[in-house]
C-alpha positions, 0 to 999 in steps of 0.5 A: 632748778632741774623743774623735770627732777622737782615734778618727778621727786614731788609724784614719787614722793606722794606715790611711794611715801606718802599716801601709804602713811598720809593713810594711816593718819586717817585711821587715827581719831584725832577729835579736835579738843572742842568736840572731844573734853577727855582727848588728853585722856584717850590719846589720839592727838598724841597718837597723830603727833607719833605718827607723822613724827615717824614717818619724818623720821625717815627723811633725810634732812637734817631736821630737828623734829620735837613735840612742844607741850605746854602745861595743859594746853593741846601738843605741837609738832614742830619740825626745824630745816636748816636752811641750803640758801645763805639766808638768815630768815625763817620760812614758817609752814603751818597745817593742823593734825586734829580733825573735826567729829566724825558724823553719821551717813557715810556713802556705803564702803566710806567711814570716817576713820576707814582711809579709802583710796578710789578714782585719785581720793583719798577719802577719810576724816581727816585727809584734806582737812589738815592731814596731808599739811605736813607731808606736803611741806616737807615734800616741797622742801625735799624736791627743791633739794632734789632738783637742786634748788635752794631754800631758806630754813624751814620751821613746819608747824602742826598744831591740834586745835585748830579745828577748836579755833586754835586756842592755845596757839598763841601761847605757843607763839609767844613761846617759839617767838625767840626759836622762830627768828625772822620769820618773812614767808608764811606758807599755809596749807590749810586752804582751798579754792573753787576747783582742782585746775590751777593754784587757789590763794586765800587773801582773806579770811572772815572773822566770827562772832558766835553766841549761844542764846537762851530765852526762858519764860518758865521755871519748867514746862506747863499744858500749853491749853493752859498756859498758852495765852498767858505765858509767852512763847519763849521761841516767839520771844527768840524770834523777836531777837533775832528780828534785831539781828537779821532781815530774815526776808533777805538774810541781811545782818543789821548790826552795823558794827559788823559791815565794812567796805570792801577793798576794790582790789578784793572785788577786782580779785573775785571777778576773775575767779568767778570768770575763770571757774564759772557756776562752781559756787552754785554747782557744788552745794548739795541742793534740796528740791527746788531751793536756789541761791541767794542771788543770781549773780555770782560775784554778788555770791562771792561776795556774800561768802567772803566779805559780807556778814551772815548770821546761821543758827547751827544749834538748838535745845529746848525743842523736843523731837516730834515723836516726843513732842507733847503738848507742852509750852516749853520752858526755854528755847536755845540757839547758838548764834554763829556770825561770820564777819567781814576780813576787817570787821572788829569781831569784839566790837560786832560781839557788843553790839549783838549782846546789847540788841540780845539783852536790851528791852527784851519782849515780856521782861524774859530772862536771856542768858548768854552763854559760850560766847566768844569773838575772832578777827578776820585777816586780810593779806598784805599785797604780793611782793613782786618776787611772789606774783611772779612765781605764781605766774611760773607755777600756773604756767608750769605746773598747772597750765592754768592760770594762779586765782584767789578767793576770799574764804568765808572760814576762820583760820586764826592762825593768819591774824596771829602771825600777820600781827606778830610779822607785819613785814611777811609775804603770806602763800595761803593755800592747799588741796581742798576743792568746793567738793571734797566735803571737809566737816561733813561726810565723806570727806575725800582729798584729791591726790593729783591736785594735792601733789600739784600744790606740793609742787607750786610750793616748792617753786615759791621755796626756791624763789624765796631763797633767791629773792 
């Protein structure tokens, strides 16, 4: 493979073709059906689906594109390559089209649906998290092509749940299992790693487990110079319950269901990411004032991100804001309990034992109620094959001038667990543009377009050893 025509065929490619429509794609507010009850009704998944099969219109492959939709259920955009290689397996690459709510506070000139490209980002809702995915893999097929390389067929898949935990992928699964064939190389584009330098590879993914609890005390609020002493706290009460839960002194979690032991190779792996991108995991968090890290030793952080559990309360109800807060003994206090869990903890195992400590002898008789609970295992990659770390050892050298690392990350991406089990014998390349900075699910949200364009490439390599394997 002419590896000078793959890197010119990649920029020209990112250049000329996609940063224009990947732009496009950012003004389509494509909310995740999590977030967005009537997005049937108000049509933007369907209209990011349009889009990016527009612009695959344009290629000259000799694909089958088609949008997938069954019955009730999000649509899929599926995009089938034939094969340049005498090859009978499938190389499956997957990225999601559906983004995560827009929220308030942009940097001035910045919006979520506004695409804006400045200093190589393109910042906008959307554009590292997942919108370049698809361009990317069919960018990385063209330049193989173009450098005169080979690759196996190429089944790309785009969903538009992810961002709501990919709850009717399964079913897509189950129904594509017979197109899909033998599937031996999963290419995830969903991914990052701790800087911009080198190629980032997720070899694990924490599970969750998530609860929205509620404490009430009362049938509706009363004057609390009468009713405090008397009736309990409900929030006291919460606050009893979640002393079950978690050393709030240490951020422990004391379910025991949700600890594991961590894989030597793993730790092996998390030491030579912190040495290659030293202070990234302290560095890149937007303190407040003087408010440090949980610990000083970053391998202990790194550890406490991908491999141990953490529990964050990201919800509540019940609780006034203080202009309106009177003085009331509030009825209910309400929390959504959110766990990540450990790559191989059992997430249905963690969730019992979190139900039981949440409704087993609760302080004062007080009615809990548990309510949007749900549960996910995590995944832990298998080992590379010999073919595939010694591309990543090319890619590094070529492409990056830096050497390949791994990171364990502390999200979800089901869609791993999903295929891992359906084909135990693939090779899995989990990776992507996104940087501890590029502010996915937040403000601001921004791609790097160089490095994005690097992973497009690096991609391309492993396409064309896969073929020659």
């Amino acid at each position: 493979m002419d590896r000078s025509a793959l890197t010119r065929t990649v920029r020209g490619l990112w250049d000329d073709d996609i940063l224009p429509s990947l732009s496009e794609l950012v003004a389509v507010p494509a909310i995740s059906p999590a977030f967005d009850p009537a997005w049937e009704e108000h049509g933007h998944l369907a209209a990011a689906i349009d889009h990016v099969r527009g612009w695959l219109a344009g290629r000259d492959l000799g694909a089958t594109v088609e949008v997938v939709t069954l019955p009730g259920r999000t649509p899929l955009l599926l995009v089938d390559v034939p094969a340049t290689a005498s090859t009978s397996d499938t190389v499956l690459m997957y990225g999601h089209l559906d983004k995560q709510p827009p929220v308030a506070n942009w940097s001035e000139g910045l919006g979520p649906w506004t695409p804006v490209v400045r200093d190589g980002r393109l910042y906008g809702r959307g554009s590292a998290d997942d919108g370049y995915s698809g361009y990317a893999a069919v960018a990385a097929i063209e330049a193989v092509r173009a450098a005169g390389g080979a690759h196996a067929r190429c089944v790309v898949l785009l969903e538009t749940g992810e961002e709501s935990g990919s709850p009717d992928l399964p079913a897509y699964l189950e129904h594509l299992k017979p197109r899909l064939g033998e599937v031996s190389l999963v290419v995830c584009l969903d991914s990052g790693g701790n800087d911009y330098d080198r190629m980032w590879l997720t070899t694990s993914l924490r599970g969750l487990t998530q609860v929205t609890l509620t404490v009430r005390v009362l049938d509706s609020g009363m004057h609390s110079g009468m009713a405090s002493g008397i009736v309990p706290s409900s929030f006291r009460v919460a606050r009893q319950l979640l002393d079950r839960l978690e050393d709030s002194a240490t951020g422990e979690v004391l379910v025991r269901e949700m600890h594991v032991d961590i894989p030597e190779n793993r730790v092996a792996e998390v030491r030579d990411a912190v040495g290659s991108a030293p202070g990234v995991l302290v560095s890149s968090v937007p303190w407040a004032g003087s408010t440090g890290p949980m610990a000083e030793d970053e391998v202990e952080l790194a550890l406490n991100a991908g491999w141990r559990p953490t529990l964050s309360v990201t919800g509540a109800d019940g609780l006034p804001t203080p202009d309106d807060a009177g003085n009331v003994l509030r009825p209910f206090t309400t929390l959504v309990l959110s766990f990540r869990l450990p790559p191989t903890a059992d997430s249905k195992a963690a969730l019992d034992a979190v139900v039981a400590k949440l409704t087993t002898d609760v302080p004062y008789g007080a009615t809990v109620e548990l309510s949007r609970v749900e549960h996910a295992d995590g995944w832990n990659a298998p080992e590379l094959a010999p073919w595939l770390r010694e591309t990543l050892d090319v890619v590094g050298k070529e492409v990056f001038d830096a050497p390949w690392r791994t990171v364990a990350l502390g999200g979800s991406i089901p869609f791993m667990g999903l295929l891992h089990e359906a084909y135990p014998e693939a090779q899995f390349l989990v990776t992507g543009a996104v940087g501890p900075d590029s502010n996915c699910h937040v403000p601001d949200e921004w791609l790097n377009l160089a490095h994005a364009a690097r992973i497009t490439e690096g991609v391309a390599h492993v396409l064309d050893a896969h073929a020659k394997r």
